[in-house]
PDB file of the backbone (N, CA, C, O) and the ligand in Angstrom, with CONECT records:
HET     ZN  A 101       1
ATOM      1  N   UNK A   1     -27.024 -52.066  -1.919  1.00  0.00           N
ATOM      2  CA  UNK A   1     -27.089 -50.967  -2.898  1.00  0.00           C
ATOM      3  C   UNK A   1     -27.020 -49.624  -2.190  1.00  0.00           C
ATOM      4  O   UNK A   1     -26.098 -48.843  -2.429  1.00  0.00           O
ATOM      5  N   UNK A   2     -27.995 -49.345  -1.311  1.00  0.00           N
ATOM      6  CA  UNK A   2     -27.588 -48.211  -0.324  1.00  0.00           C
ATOM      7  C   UNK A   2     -26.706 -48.036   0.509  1.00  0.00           C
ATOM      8  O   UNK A   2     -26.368 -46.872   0.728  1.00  0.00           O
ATOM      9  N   UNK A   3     -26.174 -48.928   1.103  1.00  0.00           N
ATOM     10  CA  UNK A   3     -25.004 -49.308   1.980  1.00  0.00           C
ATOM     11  C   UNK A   3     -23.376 -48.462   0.655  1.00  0.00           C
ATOM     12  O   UNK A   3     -22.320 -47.920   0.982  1.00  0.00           O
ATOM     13  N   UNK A   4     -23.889 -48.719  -0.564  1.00  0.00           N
ATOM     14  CA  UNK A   4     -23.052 -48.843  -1.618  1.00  0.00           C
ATOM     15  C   UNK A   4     -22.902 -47.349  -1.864  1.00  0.00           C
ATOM     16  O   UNK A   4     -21.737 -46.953  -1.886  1.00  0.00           O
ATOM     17  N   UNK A   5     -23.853 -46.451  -2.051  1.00  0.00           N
ATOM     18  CA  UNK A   5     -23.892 -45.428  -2.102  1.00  0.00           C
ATOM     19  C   UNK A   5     -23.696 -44.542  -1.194  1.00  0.00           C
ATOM     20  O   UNK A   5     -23.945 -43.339  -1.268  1.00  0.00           O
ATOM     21  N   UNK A   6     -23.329 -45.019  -0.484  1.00  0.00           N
ATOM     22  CA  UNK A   6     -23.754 -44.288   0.773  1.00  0.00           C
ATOM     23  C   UNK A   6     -21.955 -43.895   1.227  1.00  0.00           C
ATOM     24  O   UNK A   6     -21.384 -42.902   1.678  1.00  0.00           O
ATOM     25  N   UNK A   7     -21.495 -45.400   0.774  1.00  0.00           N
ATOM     26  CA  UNK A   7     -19.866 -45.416   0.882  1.00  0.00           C
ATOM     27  C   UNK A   7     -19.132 -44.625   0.101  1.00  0.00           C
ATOM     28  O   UNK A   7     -18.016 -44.206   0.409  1.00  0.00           O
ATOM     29  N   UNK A   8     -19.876 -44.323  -1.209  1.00  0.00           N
ATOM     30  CA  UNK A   8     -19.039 -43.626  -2.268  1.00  0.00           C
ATOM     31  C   UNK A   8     -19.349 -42.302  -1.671  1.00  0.00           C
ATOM     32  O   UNK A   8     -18.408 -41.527  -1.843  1.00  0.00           O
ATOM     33  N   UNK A   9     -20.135 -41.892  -1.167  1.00  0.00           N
ATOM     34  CA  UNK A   9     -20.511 -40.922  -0.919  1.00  0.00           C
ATOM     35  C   UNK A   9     -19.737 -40.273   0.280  1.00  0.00           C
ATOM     36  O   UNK A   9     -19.397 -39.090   0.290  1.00  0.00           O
ATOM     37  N   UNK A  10     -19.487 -41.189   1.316  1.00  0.00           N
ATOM     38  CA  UNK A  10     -18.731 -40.318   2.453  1.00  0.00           C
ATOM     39  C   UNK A  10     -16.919 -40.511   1.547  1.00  0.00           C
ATOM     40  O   UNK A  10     -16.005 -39.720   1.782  1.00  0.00           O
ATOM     41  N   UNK A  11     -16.824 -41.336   0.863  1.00  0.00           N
ATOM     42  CA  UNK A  11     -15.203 -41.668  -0.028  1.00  0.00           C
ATOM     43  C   UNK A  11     -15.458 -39.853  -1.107  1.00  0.00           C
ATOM     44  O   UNK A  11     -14.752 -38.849  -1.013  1.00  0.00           O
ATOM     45  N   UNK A  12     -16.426 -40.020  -1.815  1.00  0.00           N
ATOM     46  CA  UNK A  12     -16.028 -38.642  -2.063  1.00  0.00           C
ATOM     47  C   UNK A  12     -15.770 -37.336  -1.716  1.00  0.00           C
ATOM     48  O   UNK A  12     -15.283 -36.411  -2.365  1.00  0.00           O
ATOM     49  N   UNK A  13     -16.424 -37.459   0.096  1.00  0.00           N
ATOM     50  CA  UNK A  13     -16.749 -36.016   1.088  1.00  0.00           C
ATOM     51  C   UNK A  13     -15.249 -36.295   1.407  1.00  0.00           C
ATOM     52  O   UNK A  13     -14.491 -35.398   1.037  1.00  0.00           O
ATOM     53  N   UNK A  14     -14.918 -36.913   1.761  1.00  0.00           N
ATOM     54  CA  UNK A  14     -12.875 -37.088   2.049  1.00  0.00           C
ATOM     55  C   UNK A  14     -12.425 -36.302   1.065  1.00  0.00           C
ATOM     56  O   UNK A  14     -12.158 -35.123   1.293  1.00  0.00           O
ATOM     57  N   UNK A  15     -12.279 -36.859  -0.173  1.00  0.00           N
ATOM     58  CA  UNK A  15     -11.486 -36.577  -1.039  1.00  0.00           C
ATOM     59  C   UNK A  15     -11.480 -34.564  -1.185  1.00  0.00           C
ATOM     60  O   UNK A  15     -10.635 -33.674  -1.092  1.00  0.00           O
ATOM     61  N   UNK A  16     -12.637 -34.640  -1.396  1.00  0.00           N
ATOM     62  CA  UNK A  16     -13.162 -32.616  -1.156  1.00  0.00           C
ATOM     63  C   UNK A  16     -12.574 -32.289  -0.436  1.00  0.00           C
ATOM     64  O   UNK A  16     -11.787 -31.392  -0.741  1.00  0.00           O
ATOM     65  N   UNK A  17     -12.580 -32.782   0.911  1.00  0.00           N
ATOM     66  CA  UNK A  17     -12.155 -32.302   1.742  1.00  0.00           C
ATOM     67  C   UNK A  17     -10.550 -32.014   2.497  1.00  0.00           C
ATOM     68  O   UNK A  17     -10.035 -31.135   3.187  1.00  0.00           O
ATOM     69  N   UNK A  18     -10.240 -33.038   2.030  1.00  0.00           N
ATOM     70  CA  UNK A  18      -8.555 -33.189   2.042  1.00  0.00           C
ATOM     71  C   UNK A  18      -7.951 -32.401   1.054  1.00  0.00           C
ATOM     72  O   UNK A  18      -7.034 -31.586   1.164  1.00  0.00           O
ATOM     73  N   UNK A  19      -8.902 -32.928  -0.403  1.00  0.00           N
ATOM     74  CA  UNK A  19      -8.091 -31.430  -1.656  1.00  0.00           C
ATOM     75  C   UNK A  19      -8.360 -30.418  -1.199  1.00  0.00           C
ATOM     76  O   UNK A  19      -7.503 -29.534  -1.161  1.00  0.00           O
ATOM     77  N   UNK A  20      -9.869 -30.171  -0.609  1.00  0.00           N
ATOM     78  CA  UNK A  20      -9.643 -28.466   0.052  1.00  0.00           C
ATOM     79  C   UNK A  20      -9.008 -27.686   0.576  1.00  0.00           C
ATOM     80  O   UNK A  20      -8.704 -26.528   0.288  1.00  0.00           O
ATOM     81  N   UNK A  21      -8.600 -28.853   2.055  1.00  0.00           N
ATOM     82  CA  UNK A  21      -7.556 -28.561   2.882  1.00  0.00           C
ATOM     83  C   UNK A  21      -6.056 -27.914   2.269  1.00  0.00           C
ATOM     84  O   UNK A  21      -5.568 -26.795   2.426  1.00  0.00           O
ATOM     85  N   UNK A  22      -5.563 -29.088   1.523  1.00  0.00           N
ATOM     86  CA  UNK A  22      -4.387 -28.919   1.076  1.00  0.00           C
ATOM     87  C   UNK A  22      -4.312 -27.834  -0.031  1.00  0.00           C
ATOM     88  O   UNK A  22      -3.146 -27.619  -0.360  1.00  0.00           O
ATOM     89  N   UNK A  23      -5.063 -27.226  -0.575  1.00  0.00           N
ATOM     90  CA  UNK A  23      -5.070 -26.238  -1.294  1.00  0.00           C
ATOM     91  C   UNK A  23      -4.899 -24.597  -0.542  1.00  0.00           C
ATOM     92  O   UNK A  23      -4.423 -23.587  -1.060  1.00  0.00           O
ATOM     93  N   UNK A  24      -5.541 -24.797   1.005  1.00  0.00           N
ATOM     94  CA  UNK A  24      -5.284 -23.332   1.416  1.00  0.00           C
ATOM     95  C   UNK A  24      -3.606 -23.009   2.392  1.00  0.00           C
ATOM     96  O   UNK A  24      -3.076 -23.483   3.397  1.00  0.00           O
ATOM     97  N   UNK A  25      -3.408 -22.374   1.785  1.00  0.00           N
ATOM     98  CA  UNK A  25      -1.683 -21.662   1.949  1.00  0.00           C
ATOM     99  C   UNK A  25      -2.053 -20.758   2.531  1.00  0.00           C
ATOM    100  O   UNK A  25      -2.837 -19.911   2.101  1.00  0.00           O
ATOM    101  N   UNK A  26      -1.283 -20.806   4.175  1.00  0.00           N
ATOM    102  CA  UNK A  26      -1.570 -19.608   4.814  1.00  0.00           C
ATOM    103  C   UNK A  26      -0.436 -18.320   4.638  1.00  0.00           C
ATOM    104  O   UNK A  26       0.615 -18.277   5.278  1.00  0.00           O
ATOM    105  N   UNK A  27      -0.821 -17.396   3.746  1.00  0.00           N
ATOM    106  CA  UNK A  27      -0.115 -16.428   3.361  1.00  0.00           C
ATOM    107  C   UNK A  27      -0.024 -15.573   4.760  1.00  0.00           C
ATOM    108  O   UNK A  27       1.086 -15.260   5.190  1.00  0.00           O
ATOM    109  N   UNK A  28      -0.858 -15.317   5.246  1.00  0.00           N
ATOM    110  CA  UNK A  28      -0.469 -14.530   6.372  1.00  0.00           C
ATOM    111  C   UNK A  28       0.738 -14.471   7.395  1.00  0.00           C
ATOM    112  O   UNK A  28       1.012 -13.619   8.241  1.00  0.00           O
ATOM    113  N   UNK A  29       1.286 -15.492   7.092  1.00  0.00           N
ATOM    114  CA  UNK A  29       2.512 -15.622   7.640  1.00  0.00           C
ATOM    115  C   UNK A  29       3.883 -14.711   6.889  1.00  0.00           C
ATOM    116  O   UNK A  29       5.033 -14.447   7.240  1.00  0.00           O
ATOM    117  N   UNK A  30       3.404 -14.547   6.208  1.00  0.00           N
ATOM    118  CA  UNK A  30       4.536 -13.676   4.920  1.00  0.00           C
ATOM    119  C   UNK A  30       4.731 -12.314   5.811  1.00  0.00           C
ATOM    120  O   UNK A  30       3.692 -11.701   6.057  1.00  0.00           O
ATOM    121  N   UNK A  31       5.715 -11.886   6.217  1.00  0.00           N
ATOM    122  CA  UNK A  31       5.525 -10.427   6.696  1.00  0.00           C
ATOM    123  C   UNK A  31       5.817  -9.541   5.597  1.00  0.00           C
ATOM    124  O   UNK A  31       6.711 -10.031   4.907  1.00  0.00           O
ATOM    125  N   UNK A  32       5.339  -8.216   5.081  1.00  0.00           N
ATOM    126  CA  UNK A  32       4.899  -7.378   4.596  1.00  0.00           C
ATOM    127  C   UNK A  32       6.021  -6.397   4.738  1.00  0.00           C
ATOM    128  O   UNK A  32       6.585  -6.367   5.832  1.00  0.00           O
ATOM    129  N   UNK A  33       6.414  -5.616   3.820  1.00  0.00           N
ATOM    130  CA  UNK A  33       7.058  -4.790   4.467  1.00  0.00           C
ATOM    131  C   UNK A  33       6.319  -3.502   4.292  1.00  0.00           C
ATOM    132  O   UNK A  33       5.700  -3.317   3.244  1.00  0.00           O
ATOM    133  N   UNK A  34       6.338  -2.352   5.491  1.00  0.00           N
ATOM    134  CA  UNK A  34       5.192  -1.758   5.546  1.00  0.00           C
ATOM    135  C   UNK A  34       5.915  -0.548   5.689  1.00  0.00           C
ATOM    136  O   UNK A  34       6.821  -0.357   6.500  1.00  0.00           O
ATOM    137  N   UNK A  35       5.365   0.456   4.660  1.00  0.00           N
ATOM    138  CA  UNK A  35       5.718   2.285   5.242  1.00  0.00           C
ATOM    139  C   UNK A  35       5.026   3.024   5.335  1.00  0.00           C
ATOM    140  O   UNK A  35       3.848   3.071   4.979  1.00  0.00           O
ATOM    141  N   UNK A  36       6.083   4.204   6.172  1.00  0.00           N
ATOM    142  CA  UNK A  36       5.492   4.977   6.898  1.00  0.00           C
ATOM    143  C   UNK A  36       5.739   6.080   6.400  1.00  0.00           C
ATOM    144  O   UNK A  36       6.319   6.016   5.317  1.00  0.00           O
ATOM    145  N   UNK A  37       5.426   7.486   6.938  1.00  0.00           N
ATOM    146  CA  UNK A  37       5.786   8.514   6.088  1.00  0.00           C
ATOM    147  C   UNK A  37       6.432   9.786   7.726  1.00  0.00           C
ATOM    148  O   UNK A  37       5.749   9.780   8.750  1.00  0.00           O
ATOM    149  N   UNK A  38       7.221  10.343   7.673  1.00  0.00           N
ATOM    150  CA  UNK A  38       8.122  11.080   8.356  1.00  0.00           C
ATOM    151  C   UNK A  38       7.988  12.016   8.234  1.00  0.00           C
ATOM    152  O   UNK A  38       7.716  12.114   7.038  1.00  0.00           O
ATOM    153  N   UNK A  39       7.965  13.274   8.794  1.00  0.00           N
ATOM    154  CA  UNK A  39       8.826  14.923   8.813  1.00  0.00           C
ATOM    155  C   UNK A  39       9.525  14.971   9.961  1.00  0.00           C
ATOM    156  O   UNK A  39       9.098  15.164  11.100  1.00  0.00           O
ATOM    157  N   UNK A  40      11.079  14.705   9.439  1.00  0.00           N
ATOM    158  CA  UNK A  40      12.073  14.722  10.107  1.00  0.00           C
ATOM    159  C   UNK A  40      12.124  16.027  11.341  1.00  0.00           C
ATOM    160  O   UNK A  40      12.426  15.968  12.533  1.00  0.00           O
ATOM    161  N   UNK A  41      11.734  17.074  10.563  1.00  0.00           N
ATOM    162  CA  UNK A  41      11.607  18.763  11.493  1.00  0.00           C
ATOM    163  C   UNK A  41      10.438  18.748  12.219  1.00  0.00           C
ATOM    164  O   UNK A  41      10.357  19.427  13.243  1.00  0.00           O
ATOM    165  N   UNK A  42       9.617  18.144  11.876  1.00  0.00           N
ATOM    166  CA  UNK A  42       8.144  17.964  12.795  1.00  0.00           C
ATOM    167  C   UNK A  42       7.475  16.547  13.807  1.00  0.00           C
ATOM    168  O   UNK A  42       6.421  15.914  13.744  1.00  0.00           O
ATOM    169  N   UNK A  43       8.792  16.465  14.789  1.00  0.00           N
ATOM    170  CA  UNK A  43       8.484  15.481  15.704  1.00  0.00           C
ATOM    171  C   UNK A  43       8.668  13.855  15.477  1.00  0.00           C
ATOM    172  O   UNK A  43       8.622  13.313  14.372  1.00  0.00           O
ATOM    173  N   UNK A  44       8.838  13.330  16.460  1.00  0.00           N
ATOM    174  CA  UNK A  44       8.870  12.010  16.140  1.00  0.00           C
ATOM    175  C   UNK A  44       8.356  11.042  15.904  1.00  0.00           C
ATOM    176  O   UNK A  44       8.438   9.940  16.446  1.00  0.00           O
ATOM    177  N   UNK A  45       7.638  11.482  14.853  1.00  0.00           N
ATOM    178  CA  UNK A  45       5.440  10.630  14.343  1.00  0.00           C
ATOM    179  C   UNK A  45       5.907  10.221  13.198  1.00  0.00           C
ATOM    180  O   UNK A  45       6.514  11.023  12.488  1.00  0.00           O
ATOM    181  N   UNK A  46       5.735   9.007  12.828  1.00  0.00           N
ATOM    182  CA  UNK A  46       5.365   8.267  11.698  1.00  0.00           C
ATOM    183  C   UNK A  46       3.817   8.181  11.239  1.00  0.00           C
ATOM    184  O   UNK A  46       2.814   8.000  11.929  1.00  0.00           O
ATOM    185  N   UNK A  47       3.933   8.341  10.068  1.00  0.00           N
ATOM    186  CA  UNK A  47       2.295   8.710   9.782  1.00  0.00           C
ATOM    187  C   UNK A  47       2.096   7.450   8.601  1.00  0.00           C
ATOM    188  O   UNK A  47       2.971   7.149   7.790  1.00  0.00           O
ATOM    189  N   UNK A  48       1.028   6.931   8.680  1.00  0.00           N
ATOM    190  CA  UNK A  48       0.580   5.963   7.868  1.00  0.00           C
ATOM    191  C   UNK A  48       0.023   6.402   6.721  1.00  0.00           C
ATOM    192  O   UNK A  48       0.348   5.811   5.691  1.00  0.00           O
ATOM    193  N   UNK A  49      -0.647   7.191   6.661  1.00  0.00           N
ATOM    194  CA  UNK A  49      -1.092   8.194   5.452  1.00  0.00           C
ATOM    195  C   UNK A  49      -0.559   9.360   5.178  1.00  0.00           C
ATOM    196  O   UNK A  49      -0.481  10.388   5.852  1.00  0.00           O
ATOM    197  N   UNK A  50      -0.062   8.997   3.716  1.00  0.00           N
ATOM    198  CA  UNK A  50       0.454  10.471   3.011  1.00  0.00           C
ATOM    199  C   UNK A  50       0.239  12.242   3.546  1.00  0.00           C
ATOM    200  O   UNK A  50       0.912  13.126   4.077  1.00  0.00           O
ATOM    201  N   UNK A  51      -1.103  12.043   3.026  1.00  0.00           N
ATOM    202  CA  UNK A  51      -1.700  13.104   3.291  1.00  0.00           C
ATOM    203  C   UNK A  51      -2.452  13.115   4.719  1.00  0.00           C
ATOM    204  O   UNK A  51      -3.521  13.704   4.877  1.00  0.00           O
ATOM    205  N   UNK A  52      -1.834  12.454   5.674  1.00  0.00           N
ATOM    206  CA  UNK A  52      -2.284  12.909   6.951  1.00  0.00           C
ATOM    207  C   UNK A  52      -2.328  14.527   7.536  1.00  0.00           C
ATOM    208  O   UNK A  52      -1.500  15.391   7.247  1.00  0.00           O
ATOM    209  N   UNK A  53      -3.297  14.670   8.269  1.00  0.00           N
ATOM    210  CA  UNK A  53      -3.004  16.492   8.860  1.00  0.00           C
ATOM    211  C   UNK A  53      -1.722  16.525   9.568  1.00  0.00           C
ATOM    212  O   UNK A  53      -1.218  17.624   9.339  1.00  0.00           O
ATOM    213  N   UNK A  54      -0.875  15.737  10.413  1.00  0.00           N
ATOM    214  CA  UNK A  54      -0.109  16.070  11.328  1.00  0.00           C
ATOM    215  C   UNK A  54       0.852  16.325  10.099  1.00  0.00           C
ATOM    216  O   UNK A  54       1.853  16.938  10.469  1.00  0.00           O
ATOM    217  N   UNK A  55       0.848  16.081   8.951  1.00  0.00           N
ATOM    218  CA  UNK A  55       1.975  16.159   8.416  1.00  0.00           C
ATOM    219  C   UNK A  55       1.810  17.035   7.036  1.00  0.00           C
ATOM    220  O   UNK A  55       2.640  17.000   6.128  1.00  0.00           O
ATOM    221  N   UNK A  56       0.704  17.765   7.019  1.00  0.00           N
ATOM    222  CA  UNK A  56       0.370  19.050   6.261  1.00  0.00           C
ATOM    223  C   UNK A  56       1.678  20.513   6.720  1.00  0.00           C
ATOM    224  O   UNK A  56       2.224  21.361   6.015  1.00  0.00           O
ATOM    225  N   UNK A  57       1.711  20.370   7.419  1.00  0.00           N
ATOM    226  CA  UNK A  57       2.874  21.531   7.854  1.00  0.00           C
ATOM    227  C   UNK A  57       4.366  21.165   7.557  1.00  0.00           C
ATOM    228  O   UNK A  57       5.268  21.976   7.766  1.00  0.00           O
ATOM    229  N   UNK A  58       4.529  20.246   7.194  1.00  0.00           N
ATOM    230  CA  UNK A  58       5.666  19.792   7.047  1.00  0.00           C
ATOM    231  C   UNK A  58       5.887  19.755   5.234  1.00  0.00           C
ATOM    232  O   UNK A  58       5.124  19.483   4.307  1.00  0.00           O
ATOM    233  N   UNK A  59       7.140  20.121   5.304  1.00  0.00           N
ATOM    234  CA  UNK A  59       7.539  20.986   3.746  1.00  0.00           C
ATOM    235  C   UNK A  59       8.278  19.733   2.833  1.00  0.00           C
ATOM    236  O   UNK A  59       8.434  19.684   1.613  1.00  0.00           O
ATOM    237  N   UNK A  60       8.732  18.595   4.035  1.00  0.00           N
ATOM    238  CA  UNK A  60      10.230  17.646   3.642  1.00  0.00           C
ATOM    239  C   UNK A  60       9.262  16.430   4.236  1.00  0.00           C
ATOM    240  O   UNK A  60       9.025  16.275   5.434  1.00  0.00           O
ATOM    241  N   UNK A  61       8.798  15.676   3.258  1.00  0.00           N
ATOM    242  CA  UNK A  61       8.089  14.046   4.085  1.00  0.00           C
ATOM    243  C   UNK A  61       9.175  13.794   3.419  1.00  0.00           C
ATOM    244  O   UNK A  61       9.865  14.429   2.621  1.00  0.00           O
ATOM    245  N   UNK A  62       9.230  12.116   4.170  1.00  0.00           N
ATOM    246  CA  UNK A  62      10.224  11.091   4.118  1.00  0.00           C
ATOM    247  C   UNK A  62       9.571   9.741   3.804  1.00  0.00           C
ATOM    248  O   UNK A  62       8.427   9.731   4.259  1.00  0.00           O
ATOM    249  N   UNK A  63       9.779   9.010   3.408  1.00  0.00           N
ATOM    250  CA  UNK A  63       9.543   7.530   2.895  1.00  0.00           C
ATOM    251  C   UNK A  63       9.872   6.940   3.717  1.00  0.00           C
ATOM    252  O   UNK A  63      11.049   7.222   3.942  1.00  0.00           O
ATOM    253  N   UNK A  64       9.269   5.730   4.813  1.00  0.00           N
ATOM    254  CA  UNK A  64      11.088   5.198   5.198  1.00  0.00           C
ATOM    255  C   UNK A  64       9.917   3.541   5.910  1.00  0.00           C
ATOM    256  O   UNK A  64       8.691   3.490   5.807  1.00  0.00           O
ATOM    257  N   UNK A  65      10.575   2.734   6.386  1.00  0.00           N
ATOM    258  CA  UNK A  65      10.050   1.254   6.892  1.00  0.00           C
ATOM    259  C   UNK A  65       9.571   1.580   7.968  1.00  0.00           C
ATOM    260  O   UNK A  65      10.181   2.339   8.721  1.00  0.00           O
ATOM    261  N   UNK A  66       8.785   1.246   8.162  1.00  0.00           N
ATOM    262  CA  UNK A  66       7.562   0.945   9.600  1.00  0.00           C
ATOM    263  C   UNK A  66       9.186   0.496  10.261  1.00  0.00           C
ATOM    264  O   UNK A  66       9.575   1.485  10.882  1.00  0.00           O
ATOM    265  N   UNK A  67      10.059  -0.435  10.326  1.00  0.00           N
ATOM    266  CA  UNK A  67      11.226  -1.000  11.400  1.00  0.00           C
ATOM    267  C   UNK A  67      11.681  -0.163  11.199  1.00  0.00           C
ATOM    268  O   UNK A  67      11.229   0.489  12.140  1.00  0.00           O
ATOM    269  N   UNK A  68      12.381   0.589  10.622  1.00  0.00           N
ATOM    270  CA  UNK A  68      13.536   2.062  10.456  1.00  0.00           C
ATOM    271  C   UNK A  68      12.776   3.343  11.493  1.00  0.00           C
ATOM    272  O   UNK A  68      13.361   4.084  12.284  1.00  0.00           O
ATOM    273  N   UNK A  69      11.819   3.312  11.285  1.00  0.00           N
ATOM    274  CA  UNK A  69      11.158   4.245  12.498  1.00  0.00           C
ATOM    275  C   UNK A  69      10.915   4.198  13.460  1.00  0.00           C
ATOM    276  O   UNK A  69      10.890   5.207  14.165  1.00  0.00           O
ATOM    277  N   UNK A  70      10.553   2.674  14.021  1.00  0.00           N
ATOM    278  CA  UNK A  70      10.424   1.715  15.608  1.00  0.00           C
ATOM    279  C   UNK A  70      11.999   2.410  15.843  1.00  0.00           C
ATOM    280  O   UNK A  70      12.237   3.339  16.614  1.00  0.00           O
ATOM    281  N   UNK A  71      12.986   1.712  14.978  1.00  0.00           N
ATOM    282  CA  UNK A  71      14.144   1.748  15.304  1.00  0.00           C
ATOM    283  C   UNK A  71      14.871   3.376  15.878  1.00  0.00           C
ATOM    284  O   UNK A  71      15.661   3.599  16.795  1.00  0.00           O
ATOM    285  N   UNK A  72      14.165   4.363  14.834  1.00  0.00           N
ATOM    286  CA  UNK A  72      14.916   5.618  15.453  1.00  0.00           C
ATOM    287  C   UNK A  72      13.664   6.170  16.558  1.00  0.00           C
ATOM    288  O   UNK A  72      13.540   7.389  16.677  1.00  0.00           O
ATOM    289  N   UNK A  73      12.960   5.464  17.170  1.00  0.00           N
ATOM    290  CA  UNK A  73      12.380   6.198  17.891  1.00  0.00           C
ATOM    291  C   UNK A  73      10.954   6.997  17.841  1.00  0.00           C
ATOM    292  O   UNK A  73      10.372   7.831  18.533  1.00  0.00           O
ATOM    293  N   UNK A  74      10.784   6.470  16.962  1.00  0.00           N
ATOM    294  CA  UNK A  74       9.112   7.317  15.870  1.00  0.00           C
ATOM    295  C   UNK A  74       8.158   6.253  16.559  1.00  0.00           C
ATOM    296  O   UNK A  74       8.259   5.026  16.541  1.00  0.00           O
ATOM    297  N   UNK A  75       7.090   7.148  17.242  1.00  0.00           N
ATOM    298  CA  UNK A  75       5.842   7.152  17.585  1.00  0.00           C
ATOM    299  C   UNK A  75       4.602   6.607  16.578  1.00  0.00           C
ATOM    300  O   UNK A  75       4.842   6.900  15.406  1.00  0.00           O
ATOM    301  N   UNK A  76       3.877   6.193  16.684  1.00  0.00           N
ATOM    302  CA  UNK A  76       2.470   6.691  15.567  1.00  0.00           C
ATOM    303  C   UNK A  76       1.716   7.602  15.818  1.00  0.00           C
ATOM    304  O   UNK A  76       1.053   7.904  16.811  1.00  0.00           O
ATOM    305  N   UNK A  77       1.922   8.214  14.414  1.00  0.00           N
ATOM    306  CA  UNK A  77       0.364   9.082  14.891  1.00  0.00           C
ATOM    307  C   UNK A  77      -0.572   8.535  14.856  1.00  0.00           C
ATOM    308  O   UNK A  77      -0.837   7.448  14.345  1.00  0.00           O
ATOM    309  N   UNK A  78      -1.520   9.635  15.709  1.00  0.00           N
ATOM    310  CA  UNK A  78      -3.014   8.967  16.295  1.00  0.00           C
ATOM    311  C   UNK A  78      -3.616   9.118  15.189  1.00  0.00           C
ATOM    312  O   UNK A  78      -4.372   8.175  14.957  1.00  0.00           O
ATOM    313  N   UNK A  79      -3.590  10.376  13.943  1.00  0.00           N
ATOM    314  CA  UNK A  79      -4.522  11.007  13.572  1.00  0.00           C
ATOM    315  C   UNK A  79      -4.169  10.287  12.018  1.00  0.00           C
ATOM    316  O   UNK A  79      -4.876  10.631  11.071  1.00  0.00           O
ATOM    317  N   UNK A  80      -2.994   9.228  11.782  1.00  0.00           N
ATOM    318  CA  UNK A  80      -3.035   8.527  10.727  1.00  0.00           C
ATOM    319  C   UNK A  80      -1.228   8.538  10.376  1.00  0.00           C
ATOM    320  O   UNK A  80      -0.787   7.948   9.389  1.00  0.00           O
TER     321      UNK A  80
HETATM  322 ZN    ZN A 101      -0.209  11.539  11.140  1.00  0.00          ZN2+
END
Protein backbone atom coordinates (compact mmCIF):
# COMPACT_ATOMS: atom_id res chain seq x y z
CA UNK A 1 0.00 0.00 0.00
CA UNK A 2 2.84 2.42 0.73
CA UNK A 3 5.19 1.06 -1.68
CA UNK A 4 1.84 1.96 -3.90
CA UNK A 5 1.71 5.41 -3.07
CA UNK A 6 4.70 6.19 -2.97
CA UNK A 7 4.98 5.06 -6.85
CA UNK A 8 2.14 7.22 -7.90
CA UNK A 9 3.69 9.74 -6.30
CA UNK A 10 7.24 9.93 -7.80
CA UNK A 11 4.90 8.89 -11.53
CA UNK A 12 3.18 12.14 -10.83
CA UNK A 13 6.56 14.37 -9.84
CA UNK A 14 7.69 13.19 -13.64
CA UNK A 15 4.80 14.07 -15.26
CA UNK A 16 5.03 18.02 -13.56
CA UNK A 17 8.02 17.98 -14.33
CA UNK A 18 8.49 17.07 -17.90
CA UNK A 19 5.08 19.26 -18.64
CA UNK A 20 7.00 22.00 -16.93
CA UNK A 21 9.96 21.56 -18.79
CA UNK A 22 8.38 21.43 -22.09
CA UNK A 23 6.30 24.38 -21.57
CA UNK A 24 9.31 26.93 -21.11
CA UNK A 25 10.33 28.53 -24.64
CA UNK A 26 13.42 30.22 -24.51
CA UNK A 27 12.48 33.56 -26.04
CA UNK A 28 15.66 35.08 -25.43
CA UNK A 29 17.02 33.84 -28.32
CA UNK A 30 14.72 36.10 -30.53
CA UNK A 31 16.94 39.11 -31.34
CA UNK A 32 15.18 42.39 -30.85
CA UNK A 33 15.54 44.98 -32.98
CA UNK A 34 16.82 47.86 -31.01
CA UNK A 35 17.05 51.91 -31.51
CA UNK A 36 19.00 54.38 -31.13
CA UNK A 37 18.64 57.99 -31.45
CA UNK A 38 21.38 60.27 -33.57
CA UNK A 39 22.35 64.03 -34.20
CA UNK A 40 23.86 63.67 -37.34
CA UNK A 41 25.69 67.52 -36.72
CA UNK A 42 26.60 66.56 -33.18
CA UNK A 43 29.21 63.75 -33.31
CA UNK A 44 29.26 60.25 -33.70
CA UNK A 45 27.04 59.09 -30.44
CA UNK A 46 24.13 57.07 -30.59
CA UNK A 47 22.05 57.73 -27.68
CA UNK A 48 19.69 55.24 -26.15
CA UNK A 49 17.43 57.74 -24.64
CA UNK A 50 15.41 60.30 -26.35
CA UNK A 51 15.84 62.88 -24.16
CA UNK A 52 19.39 62.24 -23.29
CA UNK A 53 21.66 65.57 -22.39
CA UNK A 54 24.28 64.85 -25.08
CA UNK A 55 21.57 65.29 -27.39
CA UNK A 56 19.66 68.42 -25.93
CA UNK A 57 21.73 70.70 -28.27
CA UNK A 58 20.94 69.07 -31.14
CA UNK A 59 17.97 70.66 -33.25
CA UNK A 60 17.67 67.35 -35.97
CA UNK A 61 17.51 63.73 -33.84
CA UNK A 62 17.35 60.79 -36.00
CA UNK A 63 15.66 57.40 -35.45
CA UNK A 64 17.78 54.81 -36.84
CA UNK A 65 18.90 50.69 -35.71
CA UNK A 66 21.35 50.05 -33.02
CA UNK A 67 23.18 47.91 -36.56
CA UNK A 68 22.80 51.07 -38.90
CA UNK A 69 24.90 52.98 -36.35
CA UNK A 70 27.61 50.09 -35.40
CA UNK A 71 27.61 50.17 -39.13
CA UNK A 72 28.28 53.99 -39.85
CA UNK A 73 30.57 54.27 -37.12
CA UNK A 74 28.44 55.62 -34.01
CA UNK A 75 29.86 55.25 -30.62
CA UNK A 76 27.54 55.03 -27.42
CA UNK A 77 27.00 57.49 -25.35
CA UNK A 78 28.11 57.20 -21.87
CA UNK A 79 25.54 59.55 -20.56
CA UNK A 80 22.54 57.43 -22.29
ZN1 LIG B 1 23.54 60.38 -25.05
Amino acid sequence: MNTLKKTALIFMATISISGGASTIVPTSSMAKTRYVYIAPKHGKKYHLAKNCRGLRRAKKIQKKTLKWAKKHGYKMCRLG
